[in-house]
TIPAFI-473470 format. One record per residue: residue number from 1; y, z, x of N, C-alpha, C in turn. Coordinates in nm, 2 decimals. Each point is the difference from the previous one (the first is absolute). Layout:
N
MIDREN   i   n_py   n_pz   n_px  ca_py  ca_pz  ca_px   c_py   c_pz   c_px
MIDREN NUM      Y      Z      X      Y      Z      X      Y      Z      X
...
This chain:
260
MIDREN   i   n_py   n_pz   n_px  ca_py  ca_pz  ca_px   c_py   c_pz   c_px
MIDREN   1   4.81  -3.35   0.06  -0.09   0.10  -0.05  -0.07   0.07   0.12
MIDREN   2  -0.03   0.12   0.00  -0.03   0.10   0.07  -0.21  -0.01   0.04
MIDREN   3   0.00  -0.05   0.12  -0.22  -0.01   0.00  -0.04   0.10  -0.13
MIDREN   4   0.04   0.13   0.03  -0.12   0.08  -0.10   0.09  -0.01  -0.15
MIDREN   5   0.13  -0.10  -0.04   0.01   0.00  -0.13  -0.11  -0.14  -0.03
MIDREN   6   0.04  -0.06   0.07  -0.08  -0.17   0.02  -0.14   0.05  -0.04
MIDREN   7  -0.08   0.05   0.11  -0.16   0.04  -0.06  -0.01   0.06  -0.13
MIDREN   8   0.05   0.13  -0.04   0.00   0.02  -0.08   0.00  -0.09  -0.16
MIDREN   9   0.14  -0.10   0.04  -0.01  -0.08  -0.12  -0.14  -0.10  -0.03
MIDREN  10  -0.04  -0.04   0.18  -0.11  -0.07  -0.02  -0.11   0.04  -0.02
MIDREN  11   0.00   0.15   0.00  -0.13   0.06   0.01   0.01   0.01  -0.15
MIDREN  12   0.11   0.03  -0.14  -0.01   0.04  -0.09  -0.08  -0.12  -0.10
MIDREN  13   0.10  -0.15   0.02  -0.03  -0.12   0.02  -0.17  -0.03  -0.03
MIDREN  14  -0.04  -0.01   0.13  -0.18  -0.02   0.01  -0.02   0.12  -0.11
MIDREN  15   0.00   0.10   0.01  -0.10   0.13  -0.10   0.03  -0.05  -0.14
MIDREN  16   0.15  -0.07  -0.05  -0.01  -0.01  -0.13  -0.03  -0.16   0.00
MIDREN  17  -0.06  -0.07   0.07  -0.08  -0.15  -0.04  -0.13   0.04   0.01
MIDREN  18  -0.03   0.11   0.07  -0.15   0.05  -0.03  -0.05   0.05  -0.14
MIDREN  19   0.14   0.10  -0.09  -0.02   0.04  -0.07  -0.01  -0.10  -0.11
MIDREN  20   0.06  -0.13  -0.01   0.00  -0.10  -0.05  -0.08  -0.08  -0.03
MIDREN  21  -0.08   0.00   0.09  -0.09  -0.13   0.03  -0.12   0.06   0.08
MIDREN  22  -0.04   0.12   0.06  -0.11   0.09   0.01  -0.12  -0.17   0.09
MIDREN  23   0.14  -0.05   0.12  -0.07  -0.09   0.05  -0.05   0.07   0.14
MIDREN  24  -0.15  -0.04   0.00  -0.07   0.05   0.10   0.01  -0.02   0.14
MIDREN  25   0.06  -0.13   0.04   0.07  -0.07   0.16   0.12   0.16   0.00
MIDREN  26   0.06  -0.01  -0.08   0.20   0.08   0.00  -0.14   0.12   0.02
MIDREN  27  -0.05   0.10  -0.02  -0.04   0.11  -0.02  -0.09   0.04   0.12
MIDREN  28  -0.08  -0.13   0.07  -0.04  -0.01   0.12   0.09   0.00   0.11
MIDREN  29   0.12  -0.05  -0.01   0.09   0.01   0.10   0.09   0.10   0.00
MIDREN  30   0.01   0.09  -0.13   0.07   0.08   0.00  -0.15   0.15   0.06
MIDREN  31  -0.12  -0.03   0.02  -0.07   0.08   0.06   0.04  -0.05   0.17
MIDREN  32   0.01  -0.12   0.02   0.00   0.03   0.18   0.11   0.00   0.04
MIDREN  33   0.15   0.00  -0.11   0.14   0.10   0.03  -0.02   0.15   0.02
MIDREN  34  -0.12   0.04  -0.07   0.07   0.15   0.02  -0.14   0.06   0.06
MIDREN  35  -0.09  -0.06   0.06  -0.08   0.03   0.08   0.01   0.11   0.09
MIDREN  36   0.12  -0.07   0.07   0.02   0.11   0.17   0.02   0.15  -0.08
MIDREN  37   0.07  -0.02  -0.13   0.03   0.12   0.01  -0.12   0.11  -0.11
MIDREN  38  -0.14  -0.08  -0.02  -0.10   0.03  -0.02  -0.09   0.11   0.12
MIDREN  39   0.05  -0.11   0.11  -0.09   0.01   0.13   0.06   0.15   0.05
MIDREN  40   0.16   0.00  -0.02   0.06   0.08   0.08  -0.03   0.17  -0.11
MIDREN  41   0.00   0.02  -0.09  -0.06   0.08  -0.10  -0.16   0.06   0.03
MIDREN  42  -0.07  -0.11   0.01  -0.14   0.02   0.11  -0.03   0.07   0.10
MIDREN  43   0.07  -0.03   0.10   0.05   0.04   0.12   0.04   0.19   0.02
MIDREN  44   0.07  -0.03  -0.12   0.08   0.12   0.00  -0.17   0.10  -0.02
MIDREN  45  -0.09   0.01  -0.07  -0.09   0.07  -0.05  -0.14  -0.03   0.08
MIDREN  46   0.03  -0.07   0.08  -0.20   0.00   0.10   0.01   0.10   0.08
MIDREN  47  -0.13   0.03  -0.03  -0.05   0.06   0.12  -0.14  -0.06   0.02
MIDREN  48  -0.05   0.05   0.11  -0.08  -0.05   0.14  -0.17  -0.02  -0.09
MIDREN  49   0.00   0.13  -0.13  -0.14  -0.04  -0.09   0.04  -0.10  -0.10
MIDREN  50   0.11  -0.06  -0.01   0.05  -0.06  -0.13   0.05  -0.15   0.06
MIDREN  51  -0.12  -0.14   0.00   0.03  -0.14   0.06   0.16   0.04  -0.06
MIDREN  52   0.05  -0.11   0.06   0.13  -0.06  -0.07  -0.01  -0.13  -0.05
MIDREN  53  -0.09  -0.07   0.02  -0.03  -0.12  -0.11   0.01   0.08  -0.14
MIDREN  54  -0.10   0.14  -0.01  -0.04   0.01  -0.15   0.16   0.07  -0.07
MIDREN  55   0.09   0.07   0.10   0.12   0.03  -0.07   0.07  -0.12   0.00
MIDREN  56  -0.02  -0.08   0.07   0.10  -0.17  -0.02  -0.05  -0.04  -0.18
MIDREN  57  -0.14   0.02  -0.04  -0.02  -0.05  -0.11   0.06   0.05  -0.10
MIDREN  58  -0.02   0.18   0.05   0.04   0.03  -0.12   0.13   0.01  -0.06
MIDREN  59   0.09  -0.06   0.13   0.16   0.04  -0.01   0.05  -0.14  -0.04
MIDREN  60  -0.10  -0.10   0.00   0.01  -0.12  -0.06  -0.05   0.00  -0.15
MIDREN  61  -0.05   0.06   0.01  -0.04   0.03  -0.16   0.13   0.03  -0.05
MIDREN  62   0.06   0.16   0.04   0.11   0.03  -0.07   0.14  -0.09  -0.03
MIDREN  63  -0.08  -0.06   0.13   0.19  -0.14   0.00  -0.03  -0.10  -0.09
MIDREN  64  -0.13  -0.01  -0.08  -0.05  -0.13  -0.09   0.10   0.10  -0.11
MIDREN  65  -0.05   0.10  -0.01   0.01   0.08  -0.13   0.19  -0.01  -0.03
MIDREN  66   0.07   0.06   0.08   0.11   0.00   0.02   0.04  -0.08  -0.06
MIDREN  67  -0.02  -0.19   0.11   0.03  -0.08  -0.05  -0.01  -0.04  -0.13
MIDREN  68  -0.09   0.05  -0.10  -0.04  -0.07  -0.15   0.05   0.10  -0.07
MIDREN  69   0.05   0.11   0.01   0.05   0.12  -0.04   0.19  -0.01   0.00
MIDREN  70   0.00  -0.03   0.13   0.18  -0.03  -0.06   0.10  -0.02  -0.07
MIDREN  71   0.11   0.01  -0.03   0.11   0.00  -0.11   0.10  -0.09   0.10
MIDREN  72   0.00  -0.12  -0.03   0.14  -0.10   0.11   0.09   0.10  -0.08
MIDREN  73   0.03   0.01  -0.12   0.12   0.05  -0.09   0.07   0.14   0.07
MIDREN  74  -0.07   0.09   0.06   0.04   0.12   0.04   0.06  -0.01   0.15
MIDREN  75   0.12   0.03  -0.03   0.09   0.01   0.11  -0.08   0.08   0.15
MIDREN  76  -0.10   0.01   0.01  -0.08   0.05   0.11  -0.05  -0.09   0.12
MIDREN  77   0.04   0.04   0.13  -0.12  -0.14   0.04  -0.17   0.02   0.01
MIDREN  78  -0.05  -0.10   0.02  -0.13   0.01  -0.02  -0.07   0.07   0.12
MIDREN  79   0.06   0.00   0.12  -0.07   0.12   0.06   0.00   0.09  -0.02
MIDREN  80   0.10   0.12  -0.08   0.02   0.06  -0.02  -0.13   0.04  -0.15
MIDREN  81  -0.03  -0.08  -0.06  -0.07   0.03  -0.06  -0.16  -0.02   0.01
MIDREN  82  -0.05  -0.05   0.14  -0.06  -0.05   0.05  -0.08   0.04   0.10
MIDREN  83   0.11   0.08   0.06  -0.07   0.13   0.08  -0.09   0.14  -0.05
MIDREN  84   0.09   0.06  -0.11  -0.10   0.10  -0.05  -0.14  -0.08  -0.10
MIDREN  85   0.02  -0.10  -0.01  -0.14  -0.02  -0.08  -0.11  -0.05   0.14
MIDREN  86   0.04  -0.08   0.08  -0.07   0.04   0.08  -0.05   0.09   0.11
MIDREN  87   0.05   0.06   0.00  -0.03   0.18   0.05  -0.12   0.05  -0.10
MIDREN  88   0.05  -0.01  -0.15  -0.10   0.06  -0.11  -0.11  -0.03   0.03
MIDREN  89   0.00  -0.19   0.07  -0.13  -0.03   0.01  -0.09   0.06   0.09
MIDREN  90   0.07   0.00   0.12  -0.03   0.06   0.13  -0.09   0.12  -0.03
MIDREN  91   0.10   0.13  -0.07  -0.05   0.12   0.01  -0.07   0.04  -0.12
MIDREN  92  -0.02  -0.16  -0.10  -0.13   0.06  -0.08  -0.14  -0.05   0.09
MIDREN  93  -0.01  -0.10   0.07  -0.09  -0.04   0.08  -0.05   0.14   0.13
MIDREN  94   0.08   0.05   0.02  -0.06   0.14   0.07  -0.01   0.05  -0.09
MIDREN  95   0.03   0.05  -0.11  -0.03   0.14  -0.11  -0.15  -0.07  -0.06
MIDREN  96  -0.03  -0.11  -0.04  -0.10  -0.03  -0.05  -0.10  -0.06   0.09
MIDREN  97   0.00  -0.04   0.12  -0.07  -0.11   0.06  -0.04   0.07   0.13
MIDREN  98   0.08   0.08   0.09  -0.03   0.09   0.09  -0.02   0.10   0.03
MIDREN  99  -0.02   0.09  -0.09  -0.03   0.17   0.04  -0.17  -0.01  -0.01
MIDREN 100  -0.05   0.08   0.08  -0.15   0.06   0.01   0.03   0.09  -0.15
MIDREN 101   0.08   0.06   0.00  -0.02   0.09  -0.13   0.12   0.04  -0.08
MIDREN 102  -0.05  -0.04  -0.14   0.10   0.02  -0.10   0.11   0.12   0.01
MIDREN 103   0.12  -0.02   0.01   0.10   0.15  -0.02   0.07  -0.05  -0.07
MIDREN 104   0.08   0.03  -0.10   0.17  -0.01  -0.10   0.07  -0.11   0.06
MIDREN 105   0.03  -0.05  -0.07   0.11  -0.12   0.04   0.10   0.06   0.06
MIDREN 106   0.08   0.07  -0.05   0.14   0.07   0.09  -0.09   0.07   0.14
MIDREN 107  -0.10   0.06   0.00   0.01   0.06   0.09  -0.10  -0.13   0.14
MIDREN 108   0.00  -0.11  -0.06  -0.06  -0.10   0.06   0.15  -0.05   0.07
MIDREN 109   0.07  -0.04  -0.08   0.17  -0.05   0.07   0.05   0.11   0.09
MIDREN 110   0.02   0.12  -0.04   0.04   0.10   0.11  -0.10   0.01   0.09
MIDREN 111  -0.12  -0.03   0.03  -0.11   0.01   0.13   0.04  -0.14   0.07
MIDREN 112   0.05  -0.11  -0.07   0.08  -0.11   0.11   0.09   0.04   0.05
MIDREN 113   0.11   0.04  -0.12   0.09   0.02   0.07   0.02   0.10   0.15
MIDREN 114  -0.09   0.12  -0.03   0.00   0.07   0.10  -0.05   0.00   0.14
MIDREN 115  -0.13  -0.12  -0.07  -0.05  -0.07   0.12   0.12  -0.07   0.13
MIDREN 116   0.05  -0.06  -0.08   0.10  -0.10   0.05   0.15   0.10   0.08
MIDREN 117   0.00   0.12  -0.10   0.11   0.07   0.05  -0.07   0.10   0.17
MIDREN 118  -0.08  -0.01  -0.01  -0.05   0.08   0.13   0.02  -0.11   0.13
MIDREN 119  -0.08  -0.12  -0.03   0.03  -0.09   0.09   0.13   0.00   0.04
MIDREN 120   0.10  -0.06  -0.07   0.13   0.01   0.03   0.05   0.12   0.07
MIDREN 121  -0.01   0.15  -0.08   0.03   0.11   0.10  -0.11   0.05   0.17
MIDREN 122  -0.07  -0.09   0.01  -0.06   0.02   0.06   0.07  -0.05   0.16
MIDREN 123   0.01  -0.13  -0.04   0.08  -0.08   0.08   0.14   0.08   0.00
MIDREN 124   0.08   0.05  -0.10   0.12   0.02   0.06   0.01   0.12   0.04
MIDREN 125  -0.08   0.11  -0.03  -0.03   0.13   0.15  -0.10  -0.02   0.05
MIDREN 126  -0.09  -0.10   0.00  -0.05  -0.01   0.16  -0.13   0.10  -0.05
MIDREN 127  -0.05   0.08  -0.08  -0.10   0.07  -0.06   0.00   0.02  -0.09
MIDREN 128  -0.13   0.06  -0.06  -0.06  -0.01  -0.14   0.07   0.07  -0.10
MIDREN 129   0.13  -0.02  -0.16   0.08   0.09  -0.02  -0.13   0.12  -0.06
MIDREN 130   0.08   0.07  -0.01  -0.05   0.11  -0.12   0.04  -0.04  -0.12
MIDREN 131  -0.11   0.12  -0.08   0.01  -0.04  -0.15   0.15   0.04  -0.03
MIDREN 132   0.10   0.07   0.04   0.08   0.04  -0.05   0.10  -0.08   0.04
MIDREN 133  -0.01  -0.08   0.11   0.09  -0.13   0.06  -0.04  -0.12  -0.13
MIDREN 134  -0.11  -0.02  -0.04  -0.09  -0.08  -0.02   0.10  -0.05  -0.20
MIDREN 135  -0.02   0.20  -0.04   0.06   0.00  -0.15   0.14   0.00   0.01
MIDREN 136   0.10   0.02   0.15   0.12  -0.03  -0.02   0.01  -0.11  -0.03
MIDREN 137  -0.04  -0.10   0.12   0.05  -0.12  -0.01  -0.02  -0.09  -0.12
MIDREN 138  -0.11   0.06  -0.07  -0.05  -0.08  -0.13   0.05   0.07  -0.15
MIDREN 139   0.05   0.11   0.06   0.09   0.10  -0.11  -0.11   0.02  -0.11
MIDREN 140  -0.08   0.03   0.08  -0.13   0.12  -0.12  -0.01   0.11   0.04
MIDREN 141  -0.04   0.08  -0.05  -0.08   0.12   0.05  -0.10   0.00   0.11
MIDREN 142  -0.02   0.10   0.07  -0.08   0.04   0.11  -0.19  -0.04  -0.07
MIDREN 143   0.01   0.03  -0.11  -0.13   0.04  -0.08  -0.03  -0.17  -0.03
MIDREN 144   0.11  -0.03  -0.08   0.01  -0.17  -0.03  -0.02  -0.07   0.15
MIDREN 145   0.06   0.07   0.09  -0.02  -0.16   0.10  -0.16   0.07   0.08
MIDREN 146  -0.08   0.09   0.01  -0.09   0.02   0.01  -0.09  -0.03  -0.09
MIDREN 147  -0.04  -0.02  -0.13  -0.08  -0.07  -0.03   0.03  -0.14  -0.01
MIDREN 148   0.10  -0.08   0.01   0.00  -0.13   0.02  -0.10  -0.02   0.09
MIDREN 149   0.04   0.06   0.14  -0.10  -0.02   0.09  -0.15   0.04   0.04
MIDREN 150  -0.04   0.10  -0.08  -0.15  -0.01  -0.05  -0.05  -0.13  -0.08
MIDREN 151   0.10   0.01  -0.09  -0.06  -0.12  -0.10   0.02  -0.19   0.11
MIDREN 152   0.07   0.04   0.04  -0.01  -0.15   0.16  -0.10   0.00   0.04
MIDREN 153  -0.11   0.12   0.01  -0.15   0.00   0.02  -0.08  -0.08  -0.07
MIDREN 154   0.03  -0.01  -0.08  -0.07  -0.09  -0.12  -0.01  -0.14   0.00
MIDREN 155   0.11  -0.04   0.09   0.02  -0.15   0.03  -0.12  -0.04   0.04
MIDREN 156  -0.03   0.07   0.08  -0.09  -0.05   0.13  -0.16   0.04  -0.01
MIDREN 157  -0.12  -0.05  -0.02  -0.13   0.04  -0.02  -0.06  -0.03   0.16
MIDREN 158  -0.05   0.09   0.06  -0.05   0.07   0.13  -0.14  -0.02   0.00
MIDREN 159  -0.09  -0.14   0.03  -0.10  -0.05   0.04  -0.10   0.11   0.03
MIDREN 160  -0.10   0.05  -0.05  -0.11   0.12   0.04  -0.05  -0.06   0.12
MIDREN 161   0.03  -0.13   0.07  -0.09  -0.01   0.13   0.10   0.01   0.11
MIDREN 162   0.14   0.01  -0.03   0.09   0.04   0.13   0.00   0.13   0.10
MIDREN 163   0.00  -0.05   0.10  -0.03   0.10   0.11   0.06   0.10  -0.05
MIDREN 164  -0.07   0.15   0.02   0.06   0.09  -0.06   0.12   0.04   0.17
MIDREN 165   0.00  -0.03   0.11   0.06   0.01   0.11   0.03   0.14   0.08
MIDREN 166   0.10   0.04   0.03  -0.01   0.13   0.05  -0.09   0.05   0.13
MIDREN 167  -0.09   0.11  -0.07  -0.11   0.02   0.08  -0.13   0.00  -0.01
MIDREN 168  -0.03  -0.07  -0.11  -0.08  -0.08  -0.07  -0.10  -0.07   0.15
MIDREN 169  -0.09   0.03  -0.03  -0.13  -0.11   0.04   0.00  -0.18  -0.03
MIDREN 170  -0.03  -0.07   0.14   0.07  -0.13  -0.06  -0.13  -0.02  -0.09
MIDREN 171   0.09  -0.10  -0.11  -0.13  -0.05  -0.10   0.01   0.09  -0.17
MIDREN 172   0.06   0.10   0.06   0.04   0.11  -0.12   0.10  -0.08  -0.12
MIDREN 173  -0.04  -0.02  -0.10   0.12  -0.04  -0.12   0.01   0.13  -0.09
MIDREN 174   0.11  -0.04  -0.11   0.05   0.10  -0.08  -0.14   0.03  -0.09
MIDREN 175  -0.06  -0.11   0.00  -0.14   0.02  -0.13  -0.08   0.12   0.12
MIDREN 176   0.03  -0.02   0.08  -0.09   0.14   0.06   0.05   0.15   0.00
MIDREN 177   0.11  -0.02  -0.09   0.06   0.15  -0.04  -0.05   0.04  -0.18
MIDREN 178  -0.08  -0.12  -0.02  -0.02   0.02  -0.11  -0.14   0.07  -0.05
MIDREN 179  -0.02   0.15  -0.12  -0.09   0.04   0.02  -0.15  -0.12  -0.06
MIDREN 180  -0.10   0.09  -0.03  -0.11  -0.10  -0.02  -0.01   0.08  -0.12
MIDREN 181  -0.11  -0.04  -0.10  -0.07   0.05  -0.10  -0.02   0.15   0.03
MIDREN 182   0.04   0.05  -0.10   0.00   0.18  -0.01  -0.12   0.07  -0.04
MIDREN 183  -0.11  -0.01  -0.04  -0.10   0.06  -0.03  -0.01   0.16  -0.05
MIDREN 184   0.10   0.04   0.06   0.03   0.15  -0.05  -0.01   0.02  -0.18
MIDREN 185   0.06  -0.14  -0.06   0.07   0.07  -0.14  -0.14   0.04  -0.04
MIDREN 186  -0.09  -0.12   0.00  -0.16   0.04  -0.08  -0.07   0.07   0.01
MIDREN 187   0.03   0.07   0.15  -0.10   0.11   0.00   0.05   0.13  -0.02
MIDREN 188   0.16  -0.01   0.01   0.02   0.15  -0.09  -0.02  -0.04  -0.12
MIDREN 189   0.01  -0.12  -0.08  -0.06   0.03  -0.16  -0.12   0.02   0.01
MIDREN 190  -0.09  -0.07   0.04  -0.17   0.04   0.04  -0.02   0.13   0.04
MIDREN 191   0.05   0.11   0.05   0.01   0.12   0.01   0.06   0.04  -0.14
MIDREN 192   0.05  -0.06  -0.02   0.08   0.12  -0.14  -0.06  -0.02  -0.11
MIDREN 193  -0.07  -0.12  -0.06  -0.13  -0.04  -0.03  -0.09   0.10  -0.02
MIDREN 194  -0.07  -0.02   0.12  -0.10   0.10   0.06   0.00   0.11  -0.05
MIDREN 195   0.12   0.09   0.05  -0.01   0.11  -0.06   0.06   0.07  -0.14
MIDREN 196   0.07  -0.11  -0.07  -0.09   0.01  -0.12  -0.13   0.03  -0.04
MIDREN 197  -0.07  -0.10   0.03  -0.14  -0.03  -0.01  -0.07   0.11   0.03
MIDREN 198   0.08   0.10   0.08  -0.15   0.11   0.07   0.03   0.10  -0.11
MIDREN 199   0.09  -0.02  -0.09   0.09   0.14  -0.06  -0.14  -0.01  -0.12
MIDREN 200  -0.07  -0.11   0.00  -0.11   0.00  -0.15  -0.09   0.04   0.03
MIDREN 201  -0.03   0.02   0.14  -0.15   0.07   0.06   0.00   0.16   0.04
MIDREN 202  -0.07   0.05   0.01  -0.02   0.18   0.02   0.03  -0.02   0.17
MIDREN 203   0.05   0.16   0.00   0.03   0.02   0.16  -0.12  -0.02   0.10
MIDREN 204  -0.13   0.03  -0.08  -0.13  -0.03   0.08  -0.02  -0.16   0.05
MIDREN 205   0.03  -0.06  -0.09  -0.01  -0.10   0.02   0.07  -0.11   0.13
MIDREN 206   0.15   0.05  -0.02   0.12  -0.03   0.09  -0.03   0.04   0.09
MIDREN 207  -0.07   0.11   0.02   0.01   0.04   0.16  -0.17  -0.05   0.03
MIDREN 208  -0.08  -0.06  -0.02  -0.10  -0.12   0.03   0.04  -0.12   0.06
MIDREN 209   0.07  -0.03  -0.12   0.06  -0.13   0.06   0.10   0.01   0.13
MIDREN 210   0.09   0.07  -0.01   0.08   0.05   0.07  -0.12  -0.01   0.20
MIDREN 211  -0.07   0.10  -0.02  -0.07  -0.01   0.14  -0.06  -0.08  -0.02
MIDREN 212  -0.07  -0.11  -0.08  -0.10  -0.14  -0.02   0.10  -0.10   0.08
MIDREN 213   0.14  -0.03  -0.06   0.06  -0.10   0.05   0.13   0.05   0.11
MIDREN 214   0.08   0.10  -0.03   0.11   0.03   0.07  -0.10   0.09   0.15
MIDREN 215  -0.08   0.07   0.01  -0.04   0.07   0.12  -0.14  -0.09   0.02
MIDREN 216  -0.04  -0.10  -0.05  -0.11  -0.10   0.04  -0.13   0.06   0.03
MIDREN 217  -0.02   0.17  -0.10  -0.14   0.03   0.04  -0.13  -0.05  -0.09
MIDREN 218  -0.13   0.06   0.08  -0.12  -0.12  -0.03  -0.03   0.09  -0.21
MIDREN 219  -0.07  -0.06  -0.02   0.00   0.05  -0.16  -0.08   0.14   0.07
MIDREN 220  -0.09   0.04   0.09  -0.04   0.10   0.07   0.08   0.15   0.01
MIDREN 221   0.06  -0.06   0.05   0.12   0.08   0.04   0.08   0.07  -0.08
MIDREN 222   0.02  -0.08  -0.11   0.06   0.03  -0.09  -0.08   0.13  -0.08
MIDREN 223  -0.10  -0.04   0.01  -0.10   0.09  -0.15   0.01   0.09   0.10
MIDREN 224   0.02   0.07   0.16   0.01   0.13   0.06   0.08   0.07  -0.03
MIDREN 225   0.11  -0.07   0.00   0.14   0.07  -0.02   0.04   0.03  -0.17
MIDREN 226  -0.10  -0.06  -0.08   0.05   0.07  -0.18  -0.12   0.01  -0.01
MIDREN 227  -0.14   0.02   0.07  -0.10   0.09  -0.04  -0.11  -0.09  -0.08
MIDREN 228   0.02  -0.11  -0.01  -0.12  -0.09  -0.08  -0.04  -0.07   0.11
MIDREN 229  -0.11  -0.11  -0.04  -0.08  -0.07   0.04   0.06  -0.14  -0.01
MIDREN 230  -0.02  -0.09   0.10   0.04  -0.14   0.05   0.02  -0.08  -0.12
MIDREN 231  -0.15   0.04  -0.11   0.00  -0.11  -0.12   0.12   0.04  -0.12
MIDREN 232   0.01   0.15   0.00   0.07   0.04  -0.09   0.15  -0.08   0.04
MIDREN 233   0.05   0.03   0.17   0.10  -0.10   0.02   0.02  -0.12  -0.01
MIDREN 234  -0.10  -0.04  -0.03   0.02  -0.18  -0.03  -0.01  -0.01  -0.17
MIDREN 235  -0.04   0.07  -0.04   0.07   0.01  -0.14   0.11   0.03  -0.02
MIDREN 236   0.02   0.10   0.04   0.18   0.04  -0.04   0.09  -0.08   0.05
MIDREN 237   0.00  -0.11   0.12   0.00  -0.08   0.06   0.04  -0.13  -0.14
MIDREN 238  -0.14  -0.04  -0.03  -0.01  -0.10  -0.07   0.08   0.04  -0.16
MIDREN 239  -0.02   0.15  -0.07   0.08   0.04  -0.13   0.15  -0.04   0.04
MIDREN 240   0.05   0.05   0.14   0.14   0.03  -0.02   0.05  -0.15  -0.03
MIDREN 241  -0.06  -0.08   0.12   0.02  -0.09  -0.01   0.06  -0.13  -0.11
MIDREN 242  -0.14   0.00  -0.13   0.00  -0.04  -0.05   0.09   0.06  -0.13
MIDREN 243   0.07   0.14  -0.03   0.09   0.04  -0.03   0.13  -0.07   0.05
MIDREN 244   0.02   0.00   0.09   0.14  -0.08   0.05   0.00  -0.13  -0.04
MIDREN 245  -0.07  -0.08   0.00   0.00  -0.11   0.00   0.01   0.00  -0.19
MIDREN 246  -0.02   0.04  -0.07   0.02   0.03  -0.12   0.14   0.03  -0.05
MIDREN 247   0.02   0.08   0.06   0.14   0.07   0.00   0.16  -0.13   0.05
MIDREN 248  -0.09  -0.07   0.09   0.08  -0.10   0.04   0.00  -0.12  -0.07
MIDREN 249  -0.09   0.00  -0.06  -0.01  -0.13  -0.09   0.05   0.04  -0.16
MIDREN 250   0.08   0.12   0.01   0.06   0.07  -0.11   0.18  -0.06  -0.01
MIDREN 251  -0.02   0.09   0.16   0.18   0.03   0.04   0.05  -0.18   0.04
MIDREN 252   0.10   0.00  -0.05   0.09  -0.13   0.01   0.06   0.00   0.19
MIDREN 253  -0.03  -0.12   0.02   0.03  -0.05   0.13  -0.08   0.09   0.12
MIDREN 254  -0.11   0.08  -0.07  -0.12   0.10   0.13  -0.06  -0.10   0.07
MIDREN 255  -0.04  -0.11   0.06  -0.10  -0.06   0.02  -0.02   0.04   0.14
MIDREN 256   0.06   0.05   0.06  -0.02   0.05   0.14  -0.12   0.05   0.07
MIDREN 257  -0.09   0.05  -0.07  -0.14   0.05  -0.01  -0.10  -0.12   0.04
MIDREN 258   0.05  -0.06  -0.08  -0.10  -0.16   0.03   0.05  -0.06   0.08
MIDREN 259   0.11  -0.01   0.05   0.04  -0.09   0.14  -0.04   0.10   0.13
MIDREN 260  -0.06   0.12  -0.02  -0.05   0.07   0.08  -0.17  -0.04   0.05
């Protein structure tokens, strides 16, 4: 008899006393038979952010699964069935466990794959392919193999305190590209507010306040330039006033008057 008819029969052998008797020693040992080729599965899929202890588990996980999953009865061997379930395992452990940010499942497997296909073309011209090298070799489209690799962006989440480098000042991080509190939105509503608010008072009035607060003259001054007297200004002053504040405590979301 032929080694790989031999294994075969022995391999079918053990799987159907497992299936028989679901003994835990036979099912242990049939995990540290097919180990290596857990490890080598592993292997195939690290990279440099990704331990390879944690792909060893998970590709051990898929080989538990496998194993309790099998059919001795089906003319197949068990690697063969063995392999794509743990791959599934593999590449649901990146689709779920490793991205900074959620994208589509398909378009999560085509961001490995094309991850992985650039490396490889990289090394065999010696530089970086293009997208159009990129969707031959992967037999997608130009459009398709270009968002793979945006969405490959997503693997990876970019620390706000990493040197931003370049020509950056040393000490500089990415959080220092970031703006600060905007202050702008409120005070255009506070303006827009506002002038509402002045639309309920007389033109005489607006142009008081107007040189009272916007040209900062004395209530003096004022009574020269519209022809009354100081007190009369501090009335009109005090009516407009208290008009607006009326008006504001009318109109929905005015409060801008009182935070003044």
């Amino acid at each position: 008899m032929q080694p790989d008819a031999h294994r075969a029969q022995e391999e079918r052998l053990l799987f159907t006393r497992l299936s028989q008797g679901r003994d835990p020693a036979l099912r242990d040992a049939l995990v540290e038979r097919y180990l290596p080729l857990a490890r080598q599965l592993a292997r195939r899929y690290q990279r440099p952010e990704e331990p390879l202890d944690d792909l060893m588990q998970v590709a051990s996980l898929g080989l538990v699964k496998a194993i309790d999953r099998f059919d001795a009865t089906r003319e197949v061997a068990f690697s063969s069935y063995a392999v794509p379930t743990i791959l599934g395992e593999i590449k649901r452990h990146f689709r779920d466990r490793t991205w900074s940010v959620r994208v589509p499942r398909d378009l999560q497997e085509m961001a490995l794959k094309a991850e992985r296909a650039v490396g490889d073309l990289t090394r065999e011209l010696h530089r970086q392919p293009t997208v159009a090298e990129l969707g031959k070799h992967l037999g997608i489209s130009e459009e398709v193999a270009l968002e793979a690799l945006q969405a490959a962006g997503a693997y990876h989440a970019t620390s706000l305190d990493t040197p931003r480098g370049g020509e950056a000042e040393p000490g500089d991080t990415l959080a220092d590209t970031i703006g600060g509190d905007e202050d702008g939105y409120d005070l255009a509503e506070d303006r827009a507010t506002i002038e509402r608010l002045m639309r309920t008072i007389t033109p005489r009035e607006r142009e008081v306040l107007r040189l009272r607060f916007e040209q900062d003259m004395t209530q003096a001054e004022i009574g020269e330039i519209i022809g009354v007297s100081q007190m009369q200004v501090s009335r009109l002053i005090r009516q407009s006033v208290a008009r607006l504040r009326l008006a504001a405590g009318s109109a929905p979301g005015s409060d801008s008057l009182d935070r003044r």
